[in-house]
Backbone as a ProteinNet text record, in pm:
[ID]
protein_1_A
[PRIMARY]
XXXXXXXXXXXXXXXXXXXXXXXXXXXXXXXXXXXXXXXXXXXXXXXXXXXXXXXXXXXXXXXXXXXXXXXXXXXXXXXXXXXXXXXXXXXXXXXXXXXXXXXXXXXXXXXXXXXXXXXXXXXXXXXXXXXXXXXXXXXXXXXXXXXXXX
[TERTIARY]
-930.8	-813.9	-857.1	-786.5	-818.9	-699.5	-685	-604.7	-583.8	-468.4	-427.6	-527.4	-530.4	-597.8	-504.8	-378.7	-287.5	-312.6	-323.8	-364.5	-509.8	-613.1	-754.2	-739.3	-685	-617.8	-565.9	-501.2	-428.1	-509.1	-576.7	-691	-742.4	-809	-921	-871.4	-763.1	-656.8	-683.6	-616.4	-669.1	-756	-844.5	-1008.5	-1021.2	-1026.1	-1079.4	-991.8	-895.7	-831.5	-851.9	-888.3	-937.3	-1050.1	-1144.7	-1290.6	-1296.7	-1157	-1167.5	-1049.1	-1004.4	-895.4	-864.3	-752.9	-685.3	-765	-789.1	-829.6	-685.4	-591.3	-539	-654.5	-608.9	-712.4	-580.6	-650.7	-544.2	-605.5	-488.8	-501.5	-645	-575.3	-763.7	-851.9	-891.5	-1005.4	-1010.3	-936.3	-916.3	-996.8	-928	-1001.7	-1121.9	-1146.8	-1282.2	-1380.1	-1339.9	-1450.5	-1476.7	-1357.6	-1441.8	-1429.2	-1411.4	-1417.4	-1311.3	-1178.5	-1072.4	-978	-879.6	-713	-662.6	-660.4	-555.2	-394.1	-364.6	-204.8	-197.8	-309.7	-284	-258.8	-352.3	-314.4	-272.2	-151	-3.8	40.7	99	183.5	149.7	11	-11.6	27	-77.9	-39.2	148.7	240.3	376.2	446.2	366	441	404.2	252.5	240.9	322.1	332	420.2	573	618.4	734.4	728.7	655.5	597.4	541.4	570.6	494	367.4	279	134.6	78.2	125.3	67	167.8	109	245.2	171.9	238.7	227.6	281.8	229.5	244.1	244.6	320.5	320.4	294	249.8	203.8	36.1	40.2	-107.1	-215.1	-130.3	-251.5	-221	-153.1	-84.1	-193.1	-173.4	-254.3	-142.7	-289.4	-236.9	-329.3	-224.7	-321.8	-235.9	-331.2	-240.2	-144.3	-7.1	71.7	64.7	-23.6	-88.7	-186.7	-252.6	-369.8	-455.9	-534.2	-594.4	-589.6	-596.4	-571	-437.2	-353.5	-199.9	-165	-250.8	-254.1	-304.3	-233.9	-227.3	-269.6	-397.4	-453.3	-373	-348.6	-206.2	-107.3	5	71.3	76.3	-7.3	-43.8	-22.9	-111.1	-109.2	-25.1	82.6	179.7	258.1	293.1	343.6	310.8	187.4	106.7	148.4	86.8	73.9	231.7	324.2	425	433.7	375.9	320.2	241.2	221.6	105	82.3	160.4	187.3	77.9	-28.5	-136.1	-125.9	-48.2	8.1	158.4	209.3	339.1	345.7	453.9	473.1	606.1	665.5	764.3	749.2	748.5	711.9	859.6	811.9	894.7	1001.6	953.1	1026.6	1132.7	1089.6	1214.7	1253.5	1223.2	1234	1162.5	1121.1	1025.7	960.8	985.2	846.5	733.5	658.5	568.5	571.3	530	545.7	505.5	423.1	410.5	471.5	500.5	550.8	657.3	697.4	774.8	691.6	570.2	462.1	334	355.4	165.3	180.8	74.2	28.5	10.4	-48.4	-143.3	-103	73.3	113.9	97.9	173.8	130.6	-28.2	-116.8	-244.8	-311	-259.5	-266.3	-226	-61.8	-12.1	-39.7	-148.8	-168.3	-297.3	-385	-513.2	-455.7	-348.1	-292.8	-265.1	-186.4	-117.8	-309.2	-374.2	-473.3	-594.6	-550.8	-608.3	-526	-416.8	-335.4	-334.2	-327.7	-356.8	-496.4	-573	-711.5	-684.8	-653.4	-587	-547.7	-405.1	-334.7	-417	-546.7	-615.9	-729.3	-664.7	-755.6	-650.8	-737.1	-681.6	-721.8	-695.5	-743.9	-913.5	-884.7	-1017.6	-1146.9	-1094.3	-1184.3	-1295.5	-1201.7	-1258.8	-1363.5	-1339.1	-1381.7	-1540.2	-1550.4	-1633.9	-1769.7	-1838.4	-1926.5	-1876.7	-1800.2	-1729.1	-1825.3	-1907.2	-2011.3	-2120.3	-2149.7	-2192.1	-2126.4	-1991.8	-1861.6	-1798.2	-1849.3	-1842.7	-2003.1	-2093.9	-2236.4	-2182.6	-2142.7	-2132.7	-2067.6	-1966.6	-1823.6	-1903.7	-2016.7	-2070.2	-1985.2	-1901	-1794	-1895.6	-1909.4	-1952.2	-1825.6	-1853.6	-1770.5	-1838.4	-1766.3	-1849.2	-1809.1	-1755.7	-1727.6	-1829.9	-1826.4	-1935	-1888.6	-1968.8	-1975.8	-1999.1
-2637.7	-2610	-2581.6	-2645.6	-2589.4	-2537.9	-2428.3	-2414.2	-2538.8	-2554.5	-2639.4	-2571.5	-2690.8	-2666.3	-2539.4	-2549.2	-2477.1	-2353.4	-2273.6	-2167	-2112	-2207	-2197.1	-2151.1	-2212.4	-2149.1	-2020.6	-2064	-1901.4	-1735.8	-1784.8	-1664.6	-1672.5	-1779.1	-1762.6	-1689	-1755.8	-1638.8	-1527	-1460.6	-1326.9	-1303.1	-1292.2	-1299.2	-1241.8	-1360.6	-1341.8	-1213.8	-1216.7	-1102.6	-964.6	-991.4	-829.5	-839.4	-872.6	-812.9	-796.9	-802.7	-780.5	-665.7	-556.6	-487.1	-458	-424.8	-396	-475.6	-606.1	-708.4	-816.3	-898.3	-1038.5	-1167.9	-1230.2	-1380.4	-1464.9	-1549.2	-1659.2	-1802.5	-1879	-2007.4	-2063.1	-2105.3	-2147	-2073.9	-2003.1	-1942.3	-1995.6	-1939.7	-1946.6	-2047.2	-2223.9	-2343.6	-2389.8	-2266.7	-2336.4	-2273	-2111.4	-2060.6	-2128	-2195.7	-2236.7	-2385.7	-2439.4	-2560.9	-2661.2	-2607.9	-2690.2	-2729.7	-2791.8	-2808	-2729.6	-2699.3	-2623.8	-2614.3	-2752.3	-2788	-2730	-2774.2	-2707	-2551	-2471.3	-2321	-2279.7	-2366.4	-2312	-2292	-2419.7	-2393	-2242.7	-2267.3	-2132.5	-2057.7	-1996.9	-1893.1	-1895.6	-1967.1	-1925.8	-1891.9	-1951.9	-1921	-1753.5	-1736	-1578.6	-1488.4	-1511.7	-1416.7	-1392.7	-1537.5	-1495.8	-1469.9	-1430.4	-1366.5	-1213.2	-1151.2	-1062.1	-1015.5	-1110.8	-1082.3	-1095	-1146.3	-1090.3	-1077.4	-1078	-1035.3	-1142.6	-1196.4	-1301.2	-1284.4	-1270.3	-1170.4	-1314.3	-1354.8	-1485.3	-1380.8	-1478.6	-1419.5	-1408	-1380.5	-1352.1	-1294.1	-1170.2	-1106	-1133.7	-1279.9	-1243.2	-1286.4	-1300.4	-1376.4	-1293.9	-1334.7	-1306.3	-1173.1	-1110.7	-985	-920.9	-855.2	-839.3	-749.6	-753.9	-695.8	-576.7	-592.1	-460.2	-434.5	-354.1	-302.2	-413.1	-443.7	-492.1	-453	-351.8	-321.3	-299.7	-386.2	-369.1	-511	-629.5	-725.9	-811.9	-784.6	-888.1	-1035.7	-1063.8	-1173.1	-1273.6	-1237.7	-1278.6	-1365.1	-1231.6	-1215.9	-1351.7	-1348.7	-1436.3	-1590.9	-1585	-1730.2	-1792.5	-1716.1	-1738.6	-1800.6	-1725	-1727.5	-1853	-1906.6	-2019.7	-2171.4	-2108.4	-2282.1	-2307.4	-2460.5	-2475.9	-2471.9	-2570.6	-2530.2	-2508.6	-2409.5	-2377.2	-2441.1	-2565.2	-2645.6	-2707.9	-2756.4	-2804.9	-2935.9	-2977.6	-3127	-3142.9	-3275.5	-3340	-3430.6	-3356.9	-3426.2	-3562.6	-3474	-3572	-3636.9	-3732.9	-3791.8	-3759.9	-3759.2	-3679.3	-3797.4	-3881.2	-4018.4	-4086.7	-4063.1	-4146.2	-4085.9	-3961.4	-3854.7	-3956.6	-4002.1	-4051.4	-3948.1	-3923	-3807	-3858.8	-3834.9	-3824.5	-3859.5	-3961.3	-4013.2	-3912.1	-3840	-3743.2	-3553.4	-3533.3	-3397.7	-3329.3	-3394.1	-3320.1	-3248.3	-3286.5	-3252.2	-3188.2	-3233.2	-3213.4	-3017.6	-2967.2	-2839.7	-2828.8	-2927.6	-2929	-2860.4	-2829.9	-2802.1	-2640.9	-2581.2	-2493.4	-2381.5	-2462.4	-2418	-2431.1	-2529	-2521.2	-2413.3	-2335.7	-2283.5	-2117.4	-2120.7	-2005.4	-1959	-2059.2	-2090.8	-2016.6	-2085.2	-1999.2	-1939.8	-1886.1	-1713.2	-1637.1	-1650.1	-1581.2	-1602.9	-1680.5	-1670	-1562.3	-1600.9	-1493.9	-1353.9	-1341.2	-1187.5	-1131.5	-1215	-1199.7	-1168.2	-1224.5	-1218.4	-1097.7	-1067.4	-921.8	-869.6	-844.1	-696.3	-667.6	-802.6	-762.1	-815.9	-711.5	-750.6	-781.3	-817.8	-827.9	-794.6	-660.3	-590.7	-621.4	-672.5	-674.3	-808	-869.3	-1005.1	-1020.4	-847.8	-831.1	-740.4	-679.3	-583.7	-584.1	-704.7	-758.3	-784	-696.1	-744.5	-825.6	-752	-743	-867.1	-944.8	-1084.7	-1114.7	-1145.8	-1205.8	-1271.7	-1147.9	-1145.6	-1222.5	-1262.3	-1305.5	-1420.3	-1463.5	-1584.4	-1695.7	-1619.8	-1682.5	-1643.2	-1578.9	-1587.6	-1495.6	-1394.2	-1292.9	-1169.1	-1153.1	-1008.9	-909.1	-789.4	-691.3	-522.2	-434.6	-331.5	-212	-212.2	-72	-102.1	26.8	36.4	-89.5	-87.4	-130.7	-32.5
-1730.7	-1650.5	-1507.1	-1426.2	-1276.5	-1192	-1139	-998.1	-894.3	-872.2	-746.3	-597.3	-505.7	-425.3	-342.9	-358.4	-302.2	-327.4	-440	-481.2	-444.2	-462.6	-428.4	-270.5	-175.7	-41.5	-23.8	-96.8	-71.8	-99.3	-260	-244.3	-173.7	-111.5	29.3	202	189.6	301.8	239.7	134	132.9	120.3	53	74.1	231.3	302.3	423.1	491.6	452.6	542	446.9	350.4	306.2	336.8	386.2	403.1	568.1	633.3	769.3	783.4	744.5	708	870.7	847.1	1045.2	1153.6	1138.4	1178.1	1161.3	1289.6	1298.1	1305.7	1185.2	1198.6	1241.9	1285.8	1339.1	1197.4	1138.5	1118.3	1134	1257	1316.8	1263.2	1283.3	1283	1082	1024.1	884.9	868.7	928	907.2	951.3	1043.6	1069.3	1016.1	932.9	874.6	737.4	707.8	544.1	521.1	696.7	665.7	587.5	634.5	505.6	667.9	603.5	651.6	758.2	908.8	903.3	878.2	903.5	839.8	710.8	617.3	473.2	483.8	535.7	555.9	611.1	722.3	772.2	653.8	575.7	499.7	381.6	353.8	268.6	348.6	431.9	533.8	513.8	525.6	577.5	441.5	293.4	176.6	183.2	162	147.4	255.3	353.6	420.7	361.7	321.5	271.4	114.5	73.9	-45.1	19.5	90.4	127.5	124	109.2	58.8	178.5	307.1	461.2	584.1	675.9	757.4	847.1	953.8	1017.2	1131.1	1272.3	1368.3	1454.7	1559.6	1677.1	1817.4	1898.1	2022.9	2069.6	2171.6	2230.7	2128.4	2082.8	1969.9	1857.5	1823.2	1675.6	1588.9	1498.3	1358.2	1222.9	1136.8	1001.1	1004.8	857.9	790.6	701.4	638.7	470.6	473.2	396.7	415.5	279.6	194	89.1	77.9	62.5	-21	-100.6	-86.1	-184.5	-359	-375.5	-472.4	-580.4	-418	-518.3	-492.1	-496.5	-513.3	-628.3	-729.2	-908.3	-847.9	-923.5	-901.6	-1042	-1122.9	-1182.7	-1139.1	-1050.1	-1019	-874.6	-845.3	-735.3	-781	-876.7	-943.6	-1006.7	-1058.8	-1102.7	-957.3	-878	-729.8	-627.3	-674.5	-541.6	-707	-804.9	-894.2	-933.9	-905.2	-916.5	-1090.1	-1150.5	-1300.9	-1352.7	-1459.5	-1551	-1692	-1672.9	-1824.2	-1818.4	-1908.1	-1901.7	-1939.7	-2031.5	-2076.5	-2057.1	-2009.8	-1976.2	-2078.8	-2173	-2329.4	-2316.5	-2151	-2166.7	-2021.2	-2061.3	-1822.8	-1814.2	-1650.9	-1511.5	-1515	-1475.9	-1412.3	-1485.5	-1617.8	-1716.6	-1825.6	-1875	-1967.4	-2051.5	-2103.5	-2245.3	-2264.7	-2381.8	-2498.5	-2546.3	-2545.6	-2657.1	-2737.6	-2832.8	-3010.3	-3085.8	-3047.8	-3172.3	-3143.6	-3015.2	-2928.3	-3090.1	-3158.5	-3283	-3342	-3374.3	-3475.1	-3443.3	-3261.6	-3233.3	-3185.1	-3219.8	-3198	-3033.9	-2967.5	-2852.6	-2759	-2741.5	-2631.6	-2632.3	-2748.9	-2816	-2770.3	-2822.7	-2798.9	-2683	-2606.5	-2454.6	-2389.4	-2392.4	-2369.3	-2431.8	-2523.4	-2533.6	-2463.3	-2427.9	-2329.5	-2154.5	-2160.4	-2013.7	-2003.6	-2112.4	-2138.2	-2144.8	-2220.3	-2225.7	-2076.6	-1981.2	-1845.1	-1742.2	-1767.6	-1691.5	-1707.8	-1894.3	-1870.5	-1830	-1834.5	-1794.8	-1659	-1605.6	-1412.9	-1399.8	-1473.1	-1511	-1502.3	-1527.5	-1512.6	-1403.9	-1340.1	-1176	-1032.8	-984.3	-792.4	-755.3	-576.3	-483.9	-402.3	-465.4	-445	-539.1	-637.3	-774.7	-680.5	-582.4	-529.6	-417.1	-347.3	-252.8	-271.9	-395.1	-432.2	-308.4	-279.8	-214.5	-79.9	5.2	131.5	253.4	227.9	303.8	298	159.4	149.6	170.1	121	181.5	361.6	410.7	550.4	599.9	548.1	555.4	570.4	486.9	374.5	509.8	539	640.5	795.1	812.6	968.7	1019.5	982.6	1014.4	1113.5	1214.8	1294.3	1229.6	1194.9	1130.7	1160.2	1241.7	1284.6	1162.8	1066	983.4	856.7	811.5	691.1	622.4	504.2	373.6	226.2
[MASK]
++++++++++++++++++++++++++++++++++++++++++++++++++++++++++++++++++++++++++++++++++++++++++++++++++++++++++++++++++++++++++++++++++++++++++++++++++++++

């Protein structure tokens, strides 16, 4: 199973903005530290704000930066929030409703679906912070100058 790239983004926005706390990053900066999209992480960047998971400040000093705690950020809760579906098999196509020849009988969807329920609650029992533990390689990692402890 994999996360959409969409989601993989979006933790990395936070990420980066929790290991810089009362720190604005701008977009930019976002794309050029890890090397991706910046069009792609407008749009992240503009879903999490209206998800409240950062606040998104325009102007001279604006940027992004988290609008909670790290620690009151459900890595769960998130994923549920960024992936449009968590269905692992399409028993019935999109385009013309056709099923499946066997979707009456087969288990698969089933046992798929309990594979994701059992990732998520796995998620359920961590945050934000759980991600950051290492802020400090973290901030290495990304070439980040950062003047407060570790």
């Amino acid at each position: 199973m994999q996360l959409t790239r969409y989601t993989d983004y979006a933790l990395r926005v936070l990420i980066r903005l929790a290991i810089t706390p009362d720190t604005r990053v701008t977009v930019r900066e976002l794309a050029q530290e890890y090397g991706i999209s910046q069009h792609h992480l407008v749009k992240v960047a503009h879903h999490l704000a209206k998800l409240d998971y950062i606040l998104s400040t325009k102007g001279r000093n604006g940027g992004l930066e988290l609008a909670r705690k790290p620690e009151d950020i459900n890595l769960g809760t998130l994923v549920r929030d960024t992936e449009r579906s968590l269905q692992l098999v399409n028993c019935v196509d999109e385009k013309d409703g056709s099923q499946c020849a066997i979707l009456d009988s087969c288990r698969l969807p089933d046992i798929l679906q309990a594979a994701v329920d059992a990732m998520l609650a796995e998620l359920d029992r961590h945050s934000l912070a759980d991600l950051i533990h290492d802020a400090g390689d973290l901030r290495r990692s990304l070439k980040i100058a950062f003047q407060a402890a570790d």
